[in-house]
N, C-alpha and C positions, 0 to 999 in steps of 0.2 A: 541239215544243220538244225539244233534243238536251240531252244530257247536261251540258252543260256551264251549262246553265241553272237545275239543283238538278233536272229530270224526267226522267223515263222515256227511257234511250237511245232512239234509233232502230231500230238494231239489234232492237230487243226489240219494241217498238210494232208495225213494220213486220213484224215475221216472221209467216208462213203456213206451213201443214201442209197441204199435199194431200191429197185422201183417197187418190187411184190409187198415192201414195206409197208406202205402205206393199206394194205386190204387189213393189216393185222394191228394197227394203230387203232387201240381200241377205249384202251385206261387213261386216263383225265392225268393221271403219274407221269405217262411217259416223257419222258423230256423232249423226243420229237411228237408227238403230238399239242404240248405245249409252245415248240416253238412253229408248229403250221397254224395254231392260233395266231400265235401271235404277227406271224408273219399277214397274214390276213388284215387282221388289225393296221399294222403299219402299212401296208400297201392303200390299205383306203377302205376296208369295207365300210357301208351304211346299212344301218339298219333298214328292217322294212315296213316300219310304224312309224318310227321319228326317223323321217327320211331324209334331214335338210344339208345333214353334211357324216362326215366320214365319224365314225369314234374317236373318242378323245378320253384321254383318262378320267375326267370329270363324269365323261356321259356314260363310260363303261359301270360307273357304280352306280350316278344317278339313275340308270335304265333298265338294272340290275341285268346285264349282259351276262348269258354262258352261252356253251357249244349247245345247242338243239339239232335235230335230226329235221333232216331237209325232207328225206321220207320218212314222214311217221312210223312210230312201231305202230300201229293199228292199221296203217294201209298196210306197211309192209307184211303184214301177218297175214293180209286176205290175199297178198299179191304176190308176195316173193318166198316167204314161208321159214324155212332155216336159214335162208342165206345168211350170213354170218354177214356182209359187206354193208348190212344194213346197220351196223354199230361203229360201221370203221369210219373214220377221221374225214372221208370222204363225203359221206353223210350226211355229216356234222356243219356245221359253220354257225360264227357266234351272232348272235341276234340276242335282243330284249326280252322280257320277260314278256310285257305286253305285247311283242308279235306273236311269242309262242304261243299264247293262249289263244289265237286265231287259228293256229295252224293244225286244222284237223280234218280230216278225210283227206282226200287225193292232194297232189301241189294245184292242180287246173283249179279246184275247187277252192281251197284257203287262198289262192295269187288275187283272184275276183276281189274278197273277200278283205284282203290288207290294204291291197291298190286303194278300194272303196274309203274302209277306214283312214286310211294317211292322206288321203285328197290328193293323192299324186296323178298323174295323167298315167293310163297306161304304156305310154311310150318313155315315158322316164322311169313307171315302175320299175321296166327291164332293164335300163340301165343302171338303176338300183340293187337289183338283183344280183347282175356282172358285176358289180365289184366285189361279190365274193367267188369271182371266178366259174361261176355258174351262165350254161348258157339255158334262155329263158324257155324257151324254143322245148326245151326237152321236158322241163316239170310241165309248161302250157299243154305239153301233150302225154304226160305222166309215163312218161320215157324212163323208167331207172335206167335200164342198159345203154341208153345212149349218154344218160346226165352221167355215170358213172364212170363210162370210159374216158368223155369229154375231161370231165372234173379231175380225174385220176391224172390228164397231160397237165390239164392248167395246175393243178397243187408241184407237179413233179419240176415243171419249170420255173415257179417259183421257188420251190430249195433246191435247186440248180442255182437260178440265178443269187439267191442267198449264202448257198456257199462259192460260189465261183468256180462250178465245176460240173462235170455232168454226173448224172445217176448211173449208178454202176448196174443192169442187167444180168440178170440170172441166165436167163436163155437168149441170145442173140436175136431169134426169131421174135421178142415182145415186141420190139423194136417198130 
């Protein structure tokens, strides 16, 4: 039934999420990479500098907040090399300006280093951390291939749960 009928456009019914999607969610344009921001944002993430409460549209511009690379390009250059995965949305998640400028060499190495600066306990840092669906476990141990795969469920379940639907599979076997 289309919109025009008092239900649920088409557009909306009809729409699908791939899972492979997310490896090629690259461009700051794409309209799903803008809304796994944003969905981020709304779920609750916290920064990992000013860590006292979740984002707020006040604190997104006071903090000057964008998407940063959880793996640095410069680790990623000495560690993973072309992988392309290292730009993808997966990567990504929005933090401060003043975090980024912390975050350099390994994740083991800048976690020390923010926890330090924000005066947070290291047991909240992590839980800090998880709210952007990151388990901490794996940057503490400079995991890409486990924070990746990990990261890749939790964003997928997230716009699952956002659209109210599951993600459509390429290969059955991803599964």
């Amino acid at each position: 039934m289309g919109a025009g009928f008092g239900g649920t456009p088409d557009t909306i019914t009809e729409a699908a999420f791939l899972s492979d999607r997310l490896d090629s969610l690259i461009t700051r344009n794409s309209a799903a990479y803008k809304g796994i921001y944003a969905l981020l944002i709304k779920q609750g993430a916290v920064d990992w500098h000013h860590s006292e409460a979740p984002f707020t549209p006040g604190t997104l511009v006071q903090n000057s907040v964008d998407i940063h690379q959880v793996f640095p390009k410069a680790w990623f250059a000495r560690h993973a090399g072309q992988d392309r995965r290292g730009n993808s949305i997966v990567n990504k998640t929005p933090l401060s300006y003043r975090t980024s400028r912390s975050m350099t060499g390994s994740p083991s190495a800048y976690l020390k280093v923010l926890a330090q600066e924000s005066g947070t306990r290291p047991e909240r840092f992590d839980d800090v951390i998880a709210t952007h669906l990151i388990d901490p476990a794996t940057l503490r141990h400079d995991d890409f291939e486990g924070f990746y795969a990990d990261r890749s469920k939790r964003l997928l379940e997230l716009v699952n749960e956002a659209m109210g639907k599951r993600t459509v599979f390429r290969d059955q076997s991803d599964r």
